[in-house]
Every structure is written in C-alpha cells, then in structure tokens.
N, C-alpha and C positions, 0 to 999 in steps of 0.2 A: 513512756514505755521503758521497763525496764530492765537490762539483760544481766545474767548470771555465769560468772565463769568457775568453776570449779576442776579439780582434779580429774574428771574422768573425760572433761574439755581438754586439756591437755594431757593425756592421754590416746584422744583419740588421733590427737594433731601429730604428738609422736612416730604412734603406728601407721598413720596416711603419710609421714614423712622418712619412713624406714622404709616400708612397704613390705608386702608378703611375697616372697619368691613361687610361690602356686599354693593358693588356699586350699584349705579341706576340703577332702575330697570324698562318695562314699566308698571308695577305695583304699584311701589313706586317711581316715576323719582324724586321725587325732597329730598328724603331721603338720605343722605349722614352722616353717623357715622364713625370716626376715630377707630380702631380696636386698636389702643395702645395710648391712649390720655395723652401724655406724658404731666409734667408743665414745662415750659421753663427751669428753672435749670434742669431739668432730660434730654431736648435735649441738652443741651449746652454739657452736660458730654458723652450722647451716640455718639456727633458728633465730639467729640474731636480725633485727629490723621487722620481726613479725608483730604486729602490736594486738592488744588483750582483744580488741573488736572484732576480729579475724579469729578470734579462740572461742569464742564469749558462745556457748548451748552447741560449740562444734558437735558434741557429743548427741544434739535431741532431745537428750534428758531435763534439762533445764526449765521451766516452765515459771519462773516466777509469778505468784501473787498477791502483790503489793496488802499490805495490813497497814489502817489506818493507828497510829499511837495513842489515839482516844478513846479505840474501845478495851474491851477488857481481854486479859491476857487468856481466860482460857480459851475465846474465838480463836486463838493464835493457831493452838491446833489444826482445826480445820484447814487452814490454808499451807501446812504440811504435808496436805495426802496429795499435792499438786507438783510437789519437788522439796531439795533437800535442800531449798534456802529460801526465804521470806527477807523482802525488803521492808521495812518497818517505815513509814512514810506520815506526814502531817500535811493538812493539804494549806494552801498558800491563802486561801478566805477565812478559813475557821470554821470550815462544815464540817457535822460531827460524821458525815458520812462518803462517800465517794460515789458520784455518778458523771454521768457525760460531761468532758468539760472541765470539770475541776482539775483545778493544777494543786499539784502537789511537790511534798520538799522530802529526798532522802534523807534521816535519821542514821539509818545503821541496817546494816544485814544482819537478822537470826539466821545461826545456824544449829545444825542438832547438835552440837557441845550447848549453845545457849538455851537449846528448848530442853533439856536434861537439865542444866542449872534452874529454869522454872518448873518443872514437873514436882523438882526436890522439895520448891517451897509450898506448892500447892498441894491439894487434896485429891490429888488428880487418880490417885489409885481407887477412889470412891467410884471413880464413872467407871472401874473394870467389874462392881460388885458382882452384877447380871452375869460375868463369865470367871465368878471364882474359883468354880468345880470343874469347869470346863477345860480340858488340856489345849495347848498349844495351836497343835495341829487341828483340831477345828476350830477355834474360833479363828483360827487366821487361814486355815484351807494347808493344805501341801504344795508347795512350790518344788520345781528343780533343783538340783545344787550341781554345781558347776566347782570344780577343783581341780587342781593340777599335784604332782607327785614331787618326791623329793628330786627329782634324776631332771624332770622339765625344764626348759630353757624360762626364764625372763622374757624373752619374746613371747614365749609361747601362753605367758598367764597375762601378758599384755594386750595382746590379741583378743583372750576369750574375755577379758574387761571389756575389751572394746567393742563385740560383736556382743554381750550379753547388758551391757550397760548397769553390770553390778558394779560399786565400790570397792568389794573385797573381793579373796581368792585364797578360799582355805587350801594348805597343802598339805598333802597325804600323805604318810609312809609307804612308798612304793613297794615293801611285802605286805603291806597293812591298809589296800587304799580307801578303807575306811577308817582308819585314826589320822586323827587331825594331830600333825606337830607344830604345827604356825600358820597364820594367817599374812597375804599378802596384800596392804591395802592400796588403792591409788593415791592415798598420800604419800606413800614410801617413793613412789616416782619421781618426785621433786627432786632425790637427789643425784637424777640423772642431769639436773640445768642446774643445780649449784655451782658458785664457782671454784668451788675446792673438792673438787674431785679424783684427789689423790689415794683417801680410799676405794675406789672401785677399780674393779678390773678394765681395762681396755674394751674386752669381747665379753664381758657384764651381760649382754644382749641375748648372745650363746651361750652363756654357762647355765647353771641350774640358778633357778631363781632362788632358791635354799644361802646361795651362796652368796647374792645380792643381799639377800633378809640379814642375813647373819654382819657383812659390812653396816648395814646401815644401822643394825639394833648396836651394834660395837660404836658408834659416832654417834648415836645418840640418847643413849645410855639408859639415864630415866625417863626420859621425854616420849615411853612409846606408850599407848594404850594397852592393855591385857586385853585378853581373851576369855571366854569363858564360856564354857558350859552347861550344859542345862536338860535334864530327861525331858523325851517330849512328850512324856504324860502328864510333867508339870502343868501345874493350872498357868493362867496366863497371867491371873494378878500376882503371882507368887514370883511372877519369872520378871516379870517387869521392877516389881520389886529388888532384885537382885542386880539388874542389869543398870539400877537408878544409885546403889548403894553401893557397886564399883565404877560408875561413871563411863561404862562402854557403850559405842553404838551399834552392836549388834551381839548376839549370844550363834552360839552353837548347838543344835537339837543335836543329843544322842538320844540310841535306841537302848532297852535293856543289857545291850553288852558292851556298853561304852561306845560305838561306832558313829560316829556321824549320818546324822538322817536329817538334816536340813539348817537352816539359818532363819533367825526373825532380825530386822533391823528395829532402830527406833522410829523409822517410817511406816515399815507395818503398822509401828503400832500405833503410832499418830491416822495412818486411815482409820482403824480400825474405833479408834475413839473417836475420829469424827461423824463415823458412821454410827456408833452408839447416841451420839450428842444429837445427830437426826433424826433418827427413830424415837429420842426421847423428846425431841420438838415436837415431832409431827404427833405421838400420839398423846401430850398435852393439848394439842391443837383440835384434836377430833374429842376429846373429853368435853371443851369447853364449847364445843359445837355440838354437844348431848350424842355424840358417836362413836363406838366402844373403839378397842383398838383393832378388831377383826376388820373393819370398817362397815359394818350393817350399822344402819341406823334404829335406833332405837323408840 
C-alpha cells in the first residue's frame, strides 16, 4: 500500500496545528482568525519530531493509484482523475499486470509537472478532437471558485485550502474582486518550515497573504510558475494547448470583461480525458459486439 504526502497534507497539519479561534459563522462567514497565530520559527520548533507518516493524505485528498511501468504511458492518465500523484511501481515476479497478491517495487512518483512533461511528447491533444468547438465550461461543467482579496490574512487563504482541499487561491483586487492579481499556491507554504526564514514576517499568519506572496516571489525569483488566463469560451483543446506550452498547472477562466469566472487544473483535465478514453473503449467494444453506440442492438 501506498501513501502520498503532498502540500495540501502539510497544510492541513499547519492549520490543525494553529487552529481557528471560532470558525465561520452564517453570521460572520467570511471571518476566519487563527487561535494560536504562531511566527514561522515558533512552527518550525512545535512541528519538530512529527514524522511524514503522521502527514501522509492528512488532507483526504490523496488517493494514490499505483501504475504498473510495463504498460503504456498514455494509461498513465487514467489513474490521475484518482489524485494529484501516481506511484509508478514494477511488480517483483514480472507480471505484466497487477492483481491480488502481487508485490510490487516503487520506481518513482508522477507528478503533474511530469504528466505535462509527457502530454508535451505525445499526441495527446488528439483524444480532446471530440471537444474542439466545445468551450471550457461545458466540457468540464462549472465548478466554484473560492478566492481571497488583496487586504486577507495568510491564515485566512490557509484555511479555505484547507476546508476546500484546492491547491490554489487566486487573489482578488479588493475594489475589483473579480480581477485576479496573483495566485496563492500550497506550495508557496513550504516557506513557512524552511529554515531561513528571515524573509518573512513574524505575524506572516495575520498579515495579508499579498504580502507573504510578494516575500516569497522576492526569495525565489525565477523559480515560480506563471499564471495565466484564458476566456471561457475558449474550446478546451485550444486552452490545453496553451496551458502545455507555458508548462502551468492550472489556467484561469475569464468572462468577456476580463473577470474571473473560474479555474480548470491539469486534473480536470486528466478526468476528463480518461473519461473520453472510456467512452472510446466502451463504444469500440459494443461495435465489435454488432451494437451501435445508443446501445440498441442491431
């Protein structure tokens, strides 16, 4: 069996180690105060002797599903619409397949940086043809979008990662709180347990998380990912396109006036292609069983 720790696992371990001084309320929904607003060296010290096992799908999200390295890479997909890491595994007899029983040996972890390095090399925009003309927003449905303003605490976008078990957290223009000025991801949290935490503030926790972004994009200079954009009338093969050819994992839907009207990740889009990659099984399957794709038989 095997388990996955990621960013939004140490996040969640954060926030259950800070705690919420009185959660939202329908009273005060959007009031979120830290009940022990630690400075980063004072977490680094209280989380010292916690080991990865104790971290490891703290968040639920985590679901891994082991891919044998014998089959072929674009099955790899499929076992992305299950979580945002795939353990790549060989089993220990040389069976080309995995059932009860078989042991197996870890290889290496996919991540979506590595399923975007193989999308690049494959033909894989082929299996979006079916949804060329087809904008965004339906072939992937409308989802929530959960953001925080430029004036918000660090706790407070902490929190709604943690309670929404998104990766990101785009932030608003608090006169504009549909334009998006930066995005805050749970990987930017690491540099709350680095050990050189002489650029952050102290009360980092309480300040506006704007002001956390801006320390950490300043310490890490080229090393951050972009952001970007995208109308959501765009088709979906055209957007994936884009999102492959700046190497992001996730884009930003605007509406006709520039505003933010949602987010697709590269998880979406990995269900979404293995749910094409389904439908195209199964209704080769009923062809060759003389049964059309309505499923009448013929």
């Amino acid at each position: 069996r095997h388990s996955i720790l990621d960013m939004r696992d140490v996040n969640s371990l954060l926030v259950e180690t800070i705690g919420v001084s009185e959660p939202p309320s329908a009273s005060a929904p959007l009031s979120v105060e830290p009940s022990n607003p630690l400075s980063p060296q004072d977490l680094v010290k209280k989380l010292e002797g916690v080991k990865a096992s104790q971290v490891a799908n703290k968040s639920g999200k985590n679901h891994p599903v082991p891919f044998l390295a014998s089959q072929p890479v674009k099955a790899l997909i499929k076992n992305f619409s299950q979580g945002t890491r795939v353990p790549i595994v060989t089993s220990t007899d040389g069976a080309p397949t995995m059932t009860a029983g078989t042991g197996v040996r870890l290889l290496r972890v996919f991540s979506p940086v590595d399923l975007l390095s193989v999308m690049k090399k494959g033909n894989y925009l082929e299996d979006l043809q079916s949804t060329r003309d087809v904008p965004m927003t339906v072939a992937l449905g409308q989802k929530p979008v959960s953001c925080i303003t430029d004036e918000d605490s660090l706790f407070k976008a902490m929190y709604l990662l943690y309670k929404t078990g998104f990766s990101a957290m785009p932030i608003v223009d608090s006169s504009n709180p549909l334009h998006v000025i930066s995005v805050l991801s749970v990987r930017d949290l690491k540099h709350l347990l680095l050990p050189d935490l002489l650029y952050l503030s102290p009360k980092c926790l309480t300040e506006p998380a704007m002001d956390f972004l801006t320390a950490v994009k300043r310490f890490e200079e080229k090393g951050r990912f972009p952001f970007m954009n995208v109308r959501e009338d765009s088709s979906l093969q055209a957007a994936v396109a884009k999102l492959l050819a700046a190497s992001v994992q996730r884009i930003l839907l605007t509406d006709s006036r520039g505003q933010l009207s949602g987010v697709v990740s590269i998880t979406d889009i990995c269900r979404l292609l293995a749910e094409l990659g389904s439908r195209a099984q199964s209704s080769a399957s009923k062809e060759q069983e003389g049964e059309p794709p309505g499923g009448e038989m013929v």
